[in-house]
C-alpha positions as CSV (number, residue, x, y, z in Angstrom):
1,X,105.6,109.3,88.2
2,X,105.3,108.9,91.9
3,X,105.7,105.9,93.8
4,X,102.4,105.5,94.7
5,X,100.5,105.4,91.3
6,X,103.4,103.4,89.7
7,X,102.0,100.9,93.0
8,X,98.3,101.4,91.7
9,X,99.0,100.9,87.7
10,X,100.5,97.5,89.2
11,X,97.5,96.6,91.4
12,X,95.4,97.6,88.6
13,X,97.6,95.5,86.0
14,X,97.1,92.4,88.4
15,X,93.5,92.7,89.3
16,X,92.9,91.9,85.0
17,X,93.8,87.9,86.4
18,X,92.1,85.7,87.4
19,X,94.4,83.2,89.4
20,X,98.2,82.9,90.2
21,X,99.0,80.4,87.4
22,X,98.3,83.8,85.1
23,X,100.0,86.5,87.4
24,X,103.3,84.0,87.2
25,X,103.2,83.7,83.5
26,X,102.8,87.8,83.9
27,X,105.8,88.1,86.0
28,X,107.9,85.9,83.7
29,X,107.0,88.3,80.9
30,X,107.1,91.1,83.0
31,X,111.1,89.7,83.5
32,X,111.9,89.5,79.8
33,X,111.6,92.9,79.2
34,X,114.3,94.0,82.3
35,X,117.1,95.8,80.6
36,X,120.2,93.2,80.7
37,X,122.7,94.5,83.5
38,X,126.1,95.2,82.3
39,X,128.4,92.5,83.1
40,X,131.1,93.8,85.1
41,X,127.9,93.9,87.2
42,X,127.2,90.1,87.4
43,X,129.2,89.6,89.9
44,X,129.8,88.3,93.8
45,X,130.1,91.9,94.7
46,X,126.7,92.8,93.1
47,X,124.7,89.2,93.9
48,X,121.9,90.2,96.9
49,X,122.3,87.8,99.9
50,X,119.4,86.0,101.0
51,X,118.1,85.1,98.0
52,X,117.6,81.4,96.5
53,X,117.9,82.6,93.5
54,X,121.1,84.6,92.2
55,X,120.1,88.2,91.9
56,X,122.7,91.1,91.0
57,X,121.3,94.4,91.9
58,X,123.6,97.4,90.6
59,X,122.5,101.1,91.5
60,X,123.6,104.5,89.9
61,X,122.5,108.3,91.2
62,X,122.2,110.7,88.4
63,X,120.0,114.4,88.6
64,X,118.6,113.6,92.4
65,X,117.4,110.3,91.1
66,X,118.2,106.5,91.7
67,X,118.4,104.3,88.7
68,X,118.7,100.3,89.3
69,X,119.6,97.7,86.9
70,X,119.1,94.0,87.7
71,X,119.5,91.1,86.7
72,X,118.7,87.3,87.9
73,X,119.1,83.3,86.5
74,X,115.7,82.1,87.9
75,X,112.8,83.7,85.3
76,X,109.8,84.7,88.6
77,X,112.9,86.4,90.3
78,X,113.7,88.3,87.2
79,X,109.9,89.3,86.9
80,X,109.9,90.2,90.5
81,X,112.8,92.6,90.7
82,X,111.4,93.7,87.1
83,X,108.4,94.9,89.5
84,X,110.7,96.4,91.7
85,X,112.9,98.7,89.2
86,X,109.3,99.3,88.2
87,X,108.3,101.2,91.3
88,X,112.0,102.3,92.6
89,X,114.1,103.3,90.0
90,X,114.0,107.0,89.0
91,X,113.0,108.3,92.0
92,X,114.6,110.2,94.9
93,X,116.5,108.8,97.4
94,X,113.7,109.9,100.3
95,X,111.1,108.5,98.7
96,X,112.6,105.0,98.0
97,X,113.4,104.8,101.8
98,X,110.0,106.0,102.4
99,X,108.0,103.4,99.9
100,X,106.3,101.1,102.0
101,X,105.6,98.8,98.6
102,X,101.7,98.2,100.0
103,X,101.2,96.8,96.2
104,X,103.3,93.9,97.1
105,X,100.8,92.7,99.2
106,X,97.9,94.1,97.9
107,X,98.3,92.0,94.7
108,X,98.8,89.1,96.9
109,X,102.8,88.5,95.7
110,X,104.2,87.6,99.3
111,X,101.5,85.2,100.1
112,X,102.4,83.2,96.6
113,X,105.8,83.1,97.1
114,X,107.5,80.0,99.4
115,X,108.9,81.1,102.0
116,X,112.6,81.2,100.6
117,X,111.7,83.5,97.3
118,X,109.7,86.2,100.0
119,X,112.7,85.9,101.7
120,X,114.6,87.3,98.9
121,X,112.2,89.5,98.1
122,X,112.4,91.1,101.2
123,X,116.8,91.2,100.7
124,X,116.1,92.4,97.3
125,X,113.7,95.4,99.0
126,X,116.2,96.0,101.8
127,X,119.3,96.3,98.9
128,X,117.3,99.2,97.2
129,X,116.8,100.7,100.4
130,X,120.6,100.6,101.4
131,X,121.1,101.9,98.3
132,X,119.0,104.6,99.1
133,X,120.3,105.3,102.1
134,X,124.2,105.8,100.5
135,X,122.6,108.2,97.9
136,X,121.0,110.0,100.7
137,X,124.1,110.3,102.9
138,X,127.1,110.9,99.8
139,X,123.8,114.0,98.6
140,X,124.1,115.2,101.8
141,X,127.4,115.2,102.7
142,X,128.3,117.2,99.2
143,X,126.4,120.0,99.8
């Protein structure tokens, strides 16, 4: 699925709520459901800087695509690299560097967040991007 209707089903998926107290609770559960990371993962190496929370972001490149596994010890930071995976993993290195992630603020996720957590959503968005961005280079340099 492309980027940009995964983005919609999650604008759509939000616009059901009424008010933030309910789109937390749906973030939390949205974060129970992220696949556990493997542990060799869950460490310093793999922890995203910039975040209050600690996050471990772990990426692998299989068939053109990017597939990310997360993982984090604060349950709205789970649910909100959750949302991320959502939209990011599976898909081609170009079009992750080229996702502008509109659905972050359409739902109204940055605004909700203090000012430390946007911060780390923005480090969590930049890490997938790098990510990208190695995938892109080691693709092109092997062919």
């Amino acid at each position: 699925m492309a980027i940009i209707d995964i983005e919609q089903t999650i604008i759509e998926e939000f616009s059901h709520f009424e008010d933030w107290l309910d789109r937390y609770n749906y973030l939390i559960e949205m974060g129970k459901d992220l696949p556990k990371i493997d542990e060799r993962f869950r460490t310093d190496q793999y922890l995203i800087a910039g975040c209050q929370s600690r996050v471990w972001l772990q990426a692998d490149f299989a068939d053109g695509k990017i597939i990310f596994t997360a993982d984090s010890d604060a349950v709205i930071t789970k649910g909100i690299v959750t949302l991320l995976i959502r939209v990011l993993s599976n898909q081609r290195p170009d079009d992750v560097l080229h996702a502008n992630l509109g659905f972050v603020d359409t739902i109204g996720l940055r605004e909700h967040l203090s000012p430390t957590r946007s911060n780390g959503l923005n480090s969590m968005i930049k890490q997938m991007k790098l990510f990208a961005l190695a995938f892109k280079t080691k693709e092109q340099s092997s062919k």
